[in-house]
C-alpha positions as CSV (number, residue, x, y, z in Angstrom):
1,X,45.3,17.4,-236.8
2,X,44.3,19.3,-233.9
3,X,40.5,18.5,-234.2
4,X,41.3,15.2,-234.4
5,X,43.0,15.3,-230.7
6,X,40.0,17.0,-229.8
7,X,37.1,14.8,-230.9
8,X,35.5,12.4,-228.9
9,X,37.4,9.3,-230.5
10,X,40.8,11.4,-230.2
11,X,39.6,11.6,-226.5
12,X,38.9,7.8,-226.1
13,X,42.3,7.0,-227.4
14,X,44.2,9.1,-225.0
15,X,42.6,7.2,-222.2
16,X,43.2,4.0,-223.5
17,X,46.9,4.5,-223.8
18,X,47.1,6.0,-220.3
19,X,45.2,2.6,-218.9
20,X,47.8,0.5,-220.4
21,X,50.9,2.5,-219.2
22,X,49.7,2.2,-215.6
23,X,48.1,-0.8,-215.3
24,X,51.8,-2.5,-216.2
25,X,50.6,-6.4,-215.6
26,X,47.6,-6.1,-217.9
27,X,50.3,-6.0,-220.7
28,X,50.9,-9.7,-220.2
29,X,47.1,-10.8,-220.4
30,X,46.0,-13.1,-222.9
31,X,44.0,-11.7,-225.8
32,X,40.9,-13.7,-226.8
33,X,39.1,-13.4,-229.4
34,X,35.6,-13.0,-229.0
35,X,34.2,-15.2,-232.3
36,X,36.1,-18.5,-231.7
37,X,37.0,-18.2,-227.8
38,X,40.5,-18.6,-228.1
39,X,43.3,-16.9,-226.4
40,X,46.6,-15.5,-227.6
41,X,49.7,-14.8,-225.8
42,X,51.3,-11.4,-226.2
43,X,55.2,-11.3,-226.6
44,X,56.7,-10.2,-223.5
45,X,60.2,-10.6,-221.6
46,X,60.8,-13.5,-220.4
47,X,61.8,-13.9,-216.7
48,X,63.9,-16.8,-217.6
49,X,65.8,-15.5,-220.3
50,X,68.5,-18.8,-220.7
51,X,64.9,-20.8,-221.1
52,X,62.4,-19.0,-223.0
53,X,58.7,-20.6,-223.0
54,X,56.6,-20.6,-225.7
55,X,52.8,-20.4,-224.5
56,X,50.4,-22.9,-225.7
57,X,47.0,-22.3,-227.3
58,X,44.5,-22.0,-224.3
59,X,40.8,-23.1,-225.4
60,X,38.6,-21.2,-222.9
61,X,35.0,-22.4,-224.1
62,X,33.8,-25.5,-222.1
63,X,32.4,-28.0,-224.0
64,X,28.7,-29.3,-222.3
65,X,28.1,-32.7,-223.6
66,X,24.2,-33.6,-225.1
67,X,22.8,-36.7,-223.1
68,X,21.5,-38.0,-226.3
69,X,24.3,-38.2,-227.6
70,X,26.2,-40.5,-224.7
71,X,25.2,-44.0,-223.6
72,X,24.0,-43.3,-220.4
73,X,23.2,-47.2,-219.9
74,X,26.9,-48.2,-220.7
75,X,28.5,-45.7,-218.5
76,X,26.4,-46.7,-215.7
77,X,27.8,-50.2,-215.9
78,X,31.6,-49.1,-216.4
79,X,31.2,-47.2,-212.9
80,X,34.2,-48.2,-210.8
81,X,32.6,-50.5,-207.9
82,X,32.7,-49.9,-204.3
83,X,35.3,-52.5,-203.5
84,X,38.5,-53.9,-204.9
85,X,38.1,-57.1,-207.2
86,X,40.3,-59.4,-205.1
87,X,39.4,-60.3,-201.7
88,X,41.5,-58.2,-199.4
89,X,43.0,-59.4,-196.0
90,X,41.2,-56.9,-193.7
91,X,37.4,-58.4,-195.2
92,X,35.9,-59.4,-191.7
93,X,32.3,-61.6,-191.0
94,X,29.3,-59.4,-190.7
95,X,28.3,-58.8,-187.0
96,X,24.7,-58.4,-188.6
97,X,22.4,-59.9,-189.9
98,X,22.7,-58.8,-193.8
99,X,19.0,-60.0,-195.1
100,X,17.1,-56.6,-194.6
101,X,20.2,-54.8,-195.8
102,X,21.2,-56.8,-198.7
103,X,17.4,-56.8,-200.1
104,X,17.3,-53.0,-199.1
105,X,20.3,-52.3,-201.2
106,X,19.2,-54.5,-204.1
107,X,15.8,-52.5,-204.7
108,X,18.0,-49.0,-204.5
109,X,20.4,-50.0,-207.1
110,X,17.4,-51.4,-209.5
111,X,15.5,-47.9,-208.8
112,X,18.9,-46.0,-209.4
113,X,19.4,-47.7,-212.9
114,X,16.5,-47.0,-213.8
115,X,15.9,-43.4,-213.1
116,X,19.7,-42.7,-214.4
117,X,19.5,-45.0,-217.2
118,X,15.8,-44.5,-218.7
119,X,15.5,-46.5,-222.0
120,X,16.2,-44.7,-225.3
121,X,14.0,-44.9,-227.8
122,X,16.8,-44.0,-230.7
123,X,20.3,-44.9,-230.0
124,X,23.2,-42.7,-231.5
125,X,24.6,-44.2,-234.6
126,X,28.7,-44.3,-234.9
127,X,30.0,-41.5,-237.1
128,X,30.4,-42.6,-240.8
129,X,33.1,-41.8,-242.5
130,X,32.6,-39.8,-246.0
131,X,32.6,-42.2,-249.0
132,X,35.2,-41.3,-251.4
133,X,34.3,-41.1,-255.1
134,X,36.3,-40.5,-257.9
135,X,34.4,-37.3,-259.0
136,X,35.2,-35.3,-256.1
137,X,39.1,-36.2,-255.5
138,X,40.0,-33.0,-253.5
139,X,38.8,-32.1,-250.3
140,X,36.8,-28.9,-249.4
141,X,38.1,-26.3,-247.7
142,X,37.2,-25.8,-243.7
143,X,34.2,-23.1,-244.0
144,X,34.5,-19.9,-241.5
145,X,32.4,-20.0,-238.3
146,X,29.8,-17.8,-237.8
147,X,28.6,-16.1,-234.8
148,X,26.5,-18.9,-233.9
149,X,26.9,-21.2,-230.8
150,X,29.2,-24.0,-231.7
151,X,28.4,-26.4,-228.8
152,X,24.3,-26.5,-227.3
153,X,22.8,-28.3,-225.2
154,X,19.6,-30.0,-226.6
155,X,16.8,-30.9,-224.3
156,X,16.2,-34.7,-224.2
157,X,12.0,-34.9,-224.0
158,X,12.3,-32.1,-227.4
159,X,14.4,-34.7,-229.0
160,X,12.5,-37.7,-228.1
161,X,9.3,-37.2,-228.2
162,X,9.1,-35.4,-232.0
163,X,5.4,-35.7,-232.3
164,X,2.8,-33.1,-231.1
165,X,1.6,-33.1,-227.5
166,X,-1.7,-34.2,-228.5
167,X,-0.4,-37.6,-229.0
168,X,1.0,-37.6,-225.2
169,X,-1.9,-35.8,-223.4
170,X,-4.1,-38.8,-225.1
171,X,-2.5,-41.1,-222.9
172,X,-4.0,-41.4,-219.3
173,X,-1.4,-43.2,-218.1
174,X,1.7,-40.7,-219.2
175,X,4.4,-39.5,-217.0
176,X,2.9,-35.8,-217.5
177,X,0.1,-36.7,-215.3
178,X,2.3,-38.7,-212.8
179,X,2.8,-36.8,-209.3
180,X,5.4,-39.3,-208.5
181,X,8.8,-38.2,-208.5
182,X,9.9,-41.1,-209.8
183,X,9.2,-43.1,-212.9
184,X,6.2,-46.0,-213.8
185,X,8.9,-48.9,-213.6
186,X,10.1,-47.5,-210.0
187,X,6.9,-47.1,-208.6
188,X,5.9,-50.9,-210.0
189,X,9.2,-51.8,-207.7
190,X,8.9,-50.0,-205.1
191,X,5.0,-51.3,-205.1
192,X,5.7,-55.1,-205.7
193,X,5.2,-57.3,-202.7
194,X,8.9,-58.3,-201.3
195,X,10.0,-61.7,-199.8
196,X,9.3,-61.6,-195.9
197,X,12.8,-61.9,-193.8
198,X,12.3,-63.8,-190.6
199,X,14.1,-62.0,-187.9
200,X,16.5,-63.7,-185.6
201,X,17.1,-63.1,-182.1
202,X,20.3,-61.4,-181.4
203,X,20.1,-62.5,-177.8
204,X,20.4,-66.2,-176.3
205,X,17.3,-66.7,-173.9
206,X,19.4,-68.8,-171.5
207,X,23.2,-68.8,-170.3
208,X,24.3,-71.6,-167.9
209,X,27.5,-72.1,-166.5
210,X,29.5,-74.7,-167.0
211,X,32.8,-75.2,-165.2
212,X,35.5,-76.8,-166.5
213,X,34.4,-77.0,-170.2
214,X,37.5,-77.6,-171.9
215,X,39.0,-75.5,-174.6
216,X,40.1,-77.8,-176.8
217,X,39.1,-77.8,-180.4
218,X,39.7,-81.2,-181.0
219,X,36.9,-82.4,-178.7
220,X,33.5,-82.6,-178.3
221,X,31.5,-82.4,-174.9
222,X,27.9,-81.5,-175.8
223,X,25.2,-83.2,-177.5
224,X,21.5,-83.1,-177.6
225,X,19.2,-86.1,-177.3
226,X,15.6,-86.9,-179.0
227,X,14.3,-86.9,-175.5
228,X,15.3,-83.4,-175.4
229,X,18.0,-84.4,-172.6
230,X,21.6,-82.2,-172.9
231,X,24.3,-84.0,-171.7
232,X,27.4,-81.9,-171.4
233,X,31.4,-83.1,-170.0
234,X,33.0,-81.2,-167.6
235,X,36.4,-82.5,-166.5
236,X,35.9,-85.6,-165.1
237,X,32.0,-85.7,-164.8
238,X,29.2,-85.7,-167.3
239,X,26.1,-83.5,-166.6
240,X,22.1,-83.6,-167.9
241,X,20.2,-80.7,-168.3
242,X,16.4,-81.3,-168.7
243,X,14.9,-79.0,-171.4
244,X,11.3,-79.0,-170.0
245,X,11.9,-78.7,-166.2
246,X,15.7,-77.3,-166.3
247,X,16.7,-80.1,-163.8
248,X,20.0,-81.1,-163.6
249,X,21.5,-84.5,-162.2
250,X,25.2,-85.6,-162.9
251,X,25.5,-88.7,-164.8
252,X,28.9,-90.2,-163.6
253,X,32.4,-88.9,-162.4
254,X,35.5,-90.3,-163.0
255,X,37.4,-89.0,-161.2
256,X,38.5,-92.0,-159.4
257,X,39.9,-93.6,-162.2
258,X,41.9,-90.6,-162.8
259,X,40.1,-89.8,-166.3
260,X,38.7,-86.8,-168.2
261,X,35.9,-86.8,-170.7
262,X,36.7,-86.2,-174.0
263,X,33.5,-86.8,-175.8
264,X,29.7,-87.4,-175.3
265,X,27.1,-88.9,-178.3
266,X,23.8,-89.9,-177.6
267,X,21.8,-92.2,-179.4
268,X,19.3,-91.3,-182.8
269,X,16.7,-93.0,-180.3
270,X,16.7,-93.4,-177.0
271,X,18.2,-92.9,-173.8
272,X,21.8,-94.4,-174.3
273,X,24.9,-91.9,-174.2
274,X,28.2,-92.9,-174.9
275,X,31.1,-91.6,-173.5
276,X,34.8,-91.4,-174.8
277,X,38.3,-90.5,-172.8
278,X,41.4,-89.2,-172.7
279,X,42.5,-92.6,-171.8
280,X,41.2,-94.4,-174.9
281,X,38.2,-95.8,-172.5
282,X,34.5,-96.0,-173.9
283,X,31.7,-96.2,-171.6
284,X,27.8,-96.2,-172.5
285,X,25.3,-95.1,-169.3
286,X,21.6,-95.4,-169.5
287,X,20.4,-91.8,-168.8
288,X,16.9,-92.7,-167.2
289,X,18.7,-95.0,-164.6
290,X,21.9,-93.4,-164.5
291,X,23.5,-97.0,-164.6
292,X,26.6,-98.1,-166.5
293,X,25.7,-101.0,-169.8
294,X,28.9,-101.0,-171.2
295,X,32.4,-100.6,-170.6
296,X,35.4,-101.1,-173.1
297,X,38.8,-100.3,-171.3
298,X,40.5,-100.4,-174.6
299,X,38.6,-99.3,-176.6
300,X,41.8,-97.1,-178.6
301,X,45.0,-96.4,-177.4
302,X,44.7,-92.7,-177.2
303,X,41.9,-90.3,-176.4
304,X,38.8,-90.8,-178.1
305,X,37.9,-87.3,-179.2
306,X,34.8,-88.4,-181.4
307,X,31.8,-90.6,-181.4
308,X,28.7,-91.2,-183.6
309,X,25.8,-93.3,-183.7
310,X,24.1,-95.2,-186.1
311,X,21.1,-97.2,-184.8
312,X,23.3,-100.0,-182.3
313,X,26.4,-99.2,-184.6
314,X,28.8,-97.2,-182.5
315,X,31.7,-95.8,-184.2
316,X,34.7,-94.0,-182.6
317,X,37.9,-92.0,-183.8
318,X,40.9,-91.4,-181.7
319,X,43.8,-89.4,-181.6
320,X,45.7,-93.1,-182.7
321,X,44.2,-92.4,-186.2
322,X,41.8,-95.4,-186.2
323,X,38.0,-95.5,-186.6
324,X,36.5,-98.4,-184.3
325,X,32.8,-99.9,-185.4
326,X,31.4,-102.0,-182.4
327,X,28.0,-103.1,-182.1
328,X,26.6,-102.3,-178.3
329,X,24.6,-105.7,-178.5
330,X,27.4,-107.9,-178.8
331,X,29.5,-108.7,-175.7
332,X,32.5,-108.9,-177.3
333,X,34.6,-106.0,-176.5
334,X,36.4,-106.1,-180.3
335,X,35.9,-103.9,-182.6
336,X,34.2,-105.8,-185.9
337,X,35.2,-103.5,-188.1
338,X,38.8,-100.9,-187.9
339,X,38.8,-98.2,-190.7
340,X,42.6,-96.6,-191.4
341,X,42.6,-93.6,-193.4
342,X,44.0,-90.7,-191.3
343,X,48.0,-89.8,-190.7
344,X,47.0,-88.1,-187.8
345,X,44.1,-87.4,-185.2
346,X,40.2,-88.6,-186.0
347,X,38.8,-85.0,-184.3
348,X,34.8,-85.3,-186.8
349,X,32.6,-88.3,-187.5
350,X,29.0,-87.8,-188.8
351,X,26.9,-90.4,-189.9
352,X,24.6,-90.0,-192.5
353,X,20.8,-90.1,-191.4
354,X,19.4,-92.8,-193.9
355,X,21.7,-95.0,-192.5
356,X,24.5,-94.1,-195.4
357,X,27.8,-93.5,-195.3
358,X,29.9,-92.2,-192.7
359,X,32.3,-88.9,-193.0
360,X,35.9,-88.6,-190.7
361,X,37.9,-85.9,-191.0
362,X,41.1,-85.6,-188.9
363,X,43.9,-83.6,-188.5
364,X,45.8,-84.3,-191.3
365,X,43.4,-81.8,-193.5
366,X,41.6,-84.8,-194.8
367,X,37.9,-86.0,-195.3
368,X,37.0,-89.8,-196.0
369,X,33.6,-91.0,-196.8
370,X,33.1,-94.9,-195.8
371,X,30.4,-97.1,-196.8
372,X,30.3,-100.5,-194.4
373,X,27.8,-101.8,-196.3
374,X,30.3,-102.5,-199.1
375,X,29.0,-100.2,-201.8
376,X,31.7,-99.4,-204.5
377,X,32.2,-96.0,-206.5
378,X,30.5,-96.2,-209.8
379,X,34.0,-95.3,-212.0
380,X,37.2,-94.3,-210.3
381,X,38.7,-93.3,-213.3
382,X,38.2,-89.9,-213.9
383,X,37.1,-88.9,-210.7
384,X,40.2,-86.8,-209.4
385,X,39.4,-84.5,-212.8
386,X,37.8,-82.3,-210.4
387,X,40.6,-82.2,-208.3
388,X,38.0,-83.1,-205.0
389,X,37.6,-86.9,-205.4
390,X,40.7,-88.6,-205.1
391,X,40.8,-91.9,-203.5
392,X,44.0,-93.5,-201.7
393,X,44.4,-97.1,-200.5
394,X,43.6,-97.0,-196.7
395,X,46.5,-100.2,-195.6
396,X,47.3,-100.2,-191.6
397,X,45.2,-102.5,-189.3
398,X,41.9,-104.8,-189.7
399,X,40.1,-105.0,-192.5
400,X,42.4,-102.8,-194.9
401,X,38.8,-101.5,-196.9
402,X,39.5,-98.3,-198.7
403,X,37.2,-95.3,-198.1
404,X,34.7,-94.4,-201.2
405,X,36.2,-91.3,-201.3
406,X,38.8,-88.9,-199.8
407,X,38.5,-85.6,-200.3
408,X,42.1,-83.1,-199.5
409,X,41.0,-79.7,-200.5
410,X,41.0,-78.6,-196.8
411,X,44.3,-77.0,-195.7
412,X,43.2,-77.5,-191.8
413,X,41.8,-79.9,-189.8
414,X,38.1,-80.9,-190.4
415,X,36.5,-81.4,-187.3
416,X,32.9,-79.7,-188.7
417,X,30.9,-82.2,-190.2
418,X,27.5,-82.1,-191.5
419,X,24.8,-84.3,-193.6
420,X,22.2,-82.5,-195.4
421,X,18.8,-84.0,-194.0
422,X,17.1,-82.4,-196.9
423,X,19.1,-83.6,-200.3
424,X,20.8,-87.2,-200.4
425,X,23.8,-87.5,-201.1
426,X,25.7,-84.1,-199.8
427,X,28.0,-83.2,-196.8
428,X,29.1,-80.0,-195.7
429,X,32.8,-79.7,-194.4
430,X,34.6,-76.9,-192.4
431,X,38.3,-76.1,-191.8
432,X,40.6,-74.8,-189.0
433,X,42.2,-71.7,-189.0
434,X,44.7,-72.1,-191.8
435,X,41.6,-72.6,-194.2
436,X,38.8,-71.0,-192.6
437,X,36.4,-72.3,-195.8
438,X,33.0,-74.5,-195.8
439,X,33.3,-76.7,-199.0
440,X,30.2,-78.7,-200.0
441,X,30.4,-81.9,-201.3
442,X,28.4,-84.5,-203.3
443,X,29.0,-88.1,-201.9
444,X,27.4,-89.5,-204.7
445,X,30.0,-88.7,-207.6
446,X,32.9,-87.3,-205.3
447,X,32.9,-83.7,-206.6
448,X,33.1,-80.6,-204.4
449,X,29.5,-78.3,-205.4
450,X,30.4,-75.0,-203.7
451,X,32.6,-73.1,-200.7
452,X,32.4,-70.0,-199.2
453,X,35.0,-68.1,-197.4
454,X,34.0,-67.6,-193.5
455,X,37.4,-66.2,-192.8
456,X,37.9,-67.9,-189.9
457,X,38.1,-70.6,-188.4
458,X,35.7,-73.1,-188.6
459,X,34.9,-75.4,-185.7
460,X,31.0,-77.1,-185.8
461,X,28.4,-77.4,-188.2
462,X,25.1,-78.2,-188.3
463,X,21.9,-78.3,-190.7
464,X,18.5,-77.0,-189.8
465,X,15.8,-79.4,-189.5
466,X,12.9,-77.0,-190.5
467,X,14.7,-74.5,-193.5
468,X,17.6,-75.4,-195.3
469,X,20.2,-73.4,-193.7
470,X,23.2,-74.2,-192.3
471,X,24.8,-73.1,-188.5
472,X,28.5,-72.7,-188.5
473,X,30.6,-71.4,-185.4
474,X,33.8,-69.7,-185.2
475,X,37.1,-69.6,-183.1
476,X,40.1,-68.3,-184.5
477,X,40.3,-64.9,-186.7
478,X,42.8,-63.1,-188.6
479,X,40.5,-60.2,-188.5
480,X,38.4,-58.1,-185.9
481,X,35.5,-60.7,-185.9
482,X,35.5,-64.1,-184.0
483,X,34.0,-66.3,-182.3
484,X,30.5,-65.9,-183.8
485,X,27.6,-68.3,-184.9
486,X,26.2,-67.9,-187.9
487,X,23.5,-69.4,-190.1
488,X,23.6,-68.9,-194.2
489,X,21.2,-69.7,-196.4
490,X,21.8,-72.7,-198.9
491,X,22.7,-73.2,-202.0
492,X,22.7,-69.2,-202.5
493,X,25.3,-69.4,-199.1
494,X,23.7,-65.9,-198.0
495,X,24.1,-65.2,-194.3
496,X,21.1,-65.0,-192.6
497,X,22.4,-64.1,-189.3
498,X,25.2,-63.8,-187.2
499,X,24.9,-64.5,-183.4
500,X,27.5,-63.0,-181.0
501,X,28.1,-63.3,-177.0
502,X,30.9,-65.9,-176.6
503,X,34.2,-63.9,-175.9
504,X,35.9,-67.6,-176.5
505,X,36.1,-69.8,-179.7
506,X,32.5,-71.3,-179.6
507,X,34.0,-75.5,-180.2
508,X,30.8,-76.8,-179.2
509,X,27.1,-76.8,-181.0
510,X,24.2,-78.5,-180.7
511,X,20.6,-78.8,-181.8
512,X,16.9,-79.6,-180.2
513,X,15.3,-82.3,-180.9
514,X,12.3,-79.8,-182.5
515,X,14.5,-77.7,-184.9
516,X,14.3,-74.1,-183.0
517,X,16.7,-74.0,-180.8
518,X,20.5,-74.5,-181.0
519,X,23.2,-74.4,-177.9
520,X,26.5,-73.3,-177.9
521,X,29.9,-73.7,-175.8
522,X,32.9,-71.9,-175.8
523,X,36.0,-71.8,-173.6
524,X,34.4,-69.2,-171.6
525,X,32.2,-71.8,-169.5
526,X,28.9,-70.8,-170.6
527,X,26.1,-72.4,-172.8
528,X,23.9,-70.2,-174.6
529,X,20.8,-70.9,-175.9
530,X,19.2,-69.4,-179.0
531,X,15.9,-69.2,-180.6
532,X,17.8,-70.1,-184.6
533,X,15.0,-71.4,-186.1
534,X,11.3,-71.3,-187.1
535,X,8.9,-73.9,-186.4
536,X,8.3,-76.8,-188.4
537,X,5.4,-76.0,-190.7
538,X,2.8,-78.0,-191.0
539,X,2.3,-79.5,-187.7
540,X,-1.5,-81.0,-187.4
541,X,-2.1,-84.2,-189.2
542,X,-5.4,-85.2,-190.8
543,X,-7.8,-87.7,-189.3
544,X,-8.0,-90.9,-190.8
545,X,-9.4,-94.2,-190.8
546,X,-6.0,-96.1,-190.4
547,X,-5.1,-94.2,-187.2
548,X,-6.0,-97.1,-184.7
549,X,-4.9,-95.4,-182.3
550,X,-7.9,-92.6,-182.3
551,X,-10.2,-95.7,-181.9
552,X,-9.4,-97.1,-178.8
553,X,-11.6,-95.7,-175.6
């Protein structure tokens, strides 16, 4: 017994037992054992003794998944996105323009799925479960593990690519000769030629002041001629502005009939300009002689906050809910046509430019679409399925003509109107600041085609004569952006850019004659001029035998 105590293992267990008795807290390790990695809990006294805990079975290996055996491509897709589904309250209008970004983030994401997602040539089949047969009714007992790693990681090119490198190295175009650190399918994207974004200046070119300009959102003081004239209202006078030499010369003041502009059209062609008040007056000057043509002192029986042309067809809407057609030819200072189809204030009217119909929209949320030339819908029934082309019978005053269609998705006023010069047939609306939507219509069948959420409010409109794009400016917010002008792309509704500089609601808009150039005016007295657009393309004609004109010496 004694050489027992003295021999080396007799040694080794002495020190073992002296290690545990000092090193107290090593008692209440966990034991693991080294073939299955898994640790058991010693019995020791519990420090709780009215709640003893039983300790749970602790797997300490950790388990590191094979990529081919996961679906890379499906977990890529079930990634949470960056956003919340549902709009939220605090979205706000993009103080840029989004094209380079948008297109910038579009080719990442393709070039991200595709390097984190490559194809798989063998997909994973679902485990089967074990046929039962009546032979073997009992099942086998679980075998013991051996020492051999339970869990491995396989390399995915081992597994894919089974055959012998030969195969691959025949292959001039294989990834093992690529010096790219991206893929074939990357590169080919990154390579491919890309859509060219025309660039819009962030600046206007020219700010004038303009005293006076009234910030009312139910007006509208600036317009744009095809002689490239700009007549704007201020107070009680009404103001040109020459494009070409930047001259200025005021049309008429009246002030000494103690009235205030509240509106200003001018002609498709020529030099007339109409002018409505907050009186209910209607005058019409000739802007080359500065002389008065016309004047109806009755023309409503409340301000006259909108006007619009159509050849020597002059239609007005007032604030008594009425839309007036006269024609400036006649002498007769009667309307010969009266059109009743707002509860409240006419504040848009926007004649088609073939001549077609004509859309109000006034303060009661409402759009109507008329037709004078007595057109009827092709089948009323079935048209408020939609839900956008309810009609109701117009009554009041004059002629007592419903409108073709009347429209009540709008939960503001709709003062922004605009006619597609590029597609028959479709209008684009805007709301005020309890809607804060474009909608986009189709005359044709009453239906609504598209909106788009501008979140906020909505106060002019206007198409693009050279691209089919659309201007909209902005007043009211419920968020940090306002008071911006910006242009979207149509039908996709993509912004294109988004113009800031007014520190008021921007209620007035206008466009050249040529297509570039659009002004603004806002309650903060100042029209600002920006470069929007691209030239018209196209712009040489050919030669040819029927232009007369080229003959003459």
């Amino acid at each position: 017994m004694s050489g027992l105590k003295n021999s080396p293992f007799g040694k080794r267990l002495r020190a073992t037992h002296q290690d545990n008795e000092e090193d107290g807290p090593r008692r209440n390790r966990q034991r693991v054992n080294p073939i299955f990695y898994t640790a058991t809990s010693s019995t020791t006294k519990d420090t709780t003794p009215e709640s003893p805990i039983t300790m749970r079975e602790m797997y300490g290996d950790r388990f590191v998944p094979s990529r081919d055996a996961g679906d890379m491509r499906t977990s890529y897709h079930l990634m949470d996105e960056s956003g919340p589904s549902t709009p939220s309250k605090s979205r706000i209008i993009p103080t840029e323009s989004d094209a380079l970004k948008e297109q910038a983030n579009a080719i990442f994401t393709s070039i991200l799925h595709t390097e984190v997602t490559p194809p798989s040539p063998r997909r994973p089949t679902s485990p089967q479960r074990p046929t039962t047969s009546s032979s073997a009714t009992t099942t086998l007992p679980p075998s013991t593990p051996t020492r051999k790693r339970i869990f491995h990681y396989t390399s995915p090119a081992t597994s894919a690519n089974p055959s012998t490198p030969t195969r691959r190295l025949d292959t001039p175009t294989d990834e093992a000769y690529s010096m790219s650190p991206v893929r074939a399918e990357s590169r080919q994207l990154l390579e491919s030629p890309r859509r060219q974004l025309r660039s819009v200046c962030k600046t206007p070119y020219r700010v004038l002041d303009a005293p006076e300009l009234a910030d009312d959102f139910y007006l509208n003081l600036v317009d744009w001629s095809n002689t490239n004239v700009l007549g704007v209202g201020l107070g009680s006078c009404v103001y040109l502005w020459t494009a070409h030499n930047a001259a200025v010369s005021k049309l008429c003041d009246l002030a000494g009939s103690n009235d205030t502009v509240s509106s200003v059209s001018w002609v498709q062609k020529g030099t007339l300009l109409a002018i409505g008040t907050l009186s209910g007056r209607m005058h019409i000057y000739d802007a080359n002689t500065l002389q008065l043509q016309r004047l109806y002192k009755n023309a409503h029986t409340q301000r006259i906050g909108a006007l619009a042309w159509n050849s020597h067809i002059l239609s007005s809407g007032s604030r008594d809910r009425m839309v007036h057609h006269r024609d400036v030819r006649e002498p007769s200072q009667r309307p010969f046509k009266r059109c009743a189809g707002h509860r409240q204030e006419v504040c848009g009217l926007k004649w088609a430019r073939d001549g077609g119909p004509l859309a109000s929209g006034g303060n009661d949320n409402k759009v109507c679409i008329w037709d004078l030339r007595g057109s009827k819908r092709a089948s009323v029934t079935g048209s408020s399925t939609s839900g956008s082309g309810s009609v109701e019978d117009a009554g009041g005053s004059g002629s007592g003509d419903a409108p073709l269609w009347k429209f009540h998705e709008h939960t503001a006023a709709v003062k922004a109107l605009a006619w597609d010069p590029h597609v028959s047939g479709v209008l684009a609306t805007g709301g005020g600041t309890q809607d804060k939507h474009i909608r986009f219509w189709n005359t044709f069948n009453g239906t609504m085609l598209s909106e788009l959420d501008t979140g906020s409010q909505v106060c002019n409109l206007i198409w693009s004569l050279t691209s089919h794009e659309l201007v909209s400016t902005h007043g009211f917010s419920s968020t940090t952006a306002q008071n911006q002008i910006c242009i979207w792309k149509y039908p996709t509704l993509n912004m294109v850019a988004s113009l800031t500089g007014h520190t008021h609601r921007v209620l007035y808009l206008a466009m050249s004659p040529d297509g570039e150039t659009i002004v603004t005016g806002a309650g903060d007295e100042t029209l600002r001029f920006w470069n929007a657009f691209p030239k018209k393309e196209g712009g040489e004609k050919r030669e040819t035998r029927l232009d007369y004109g080229r003959l003459i010496r």
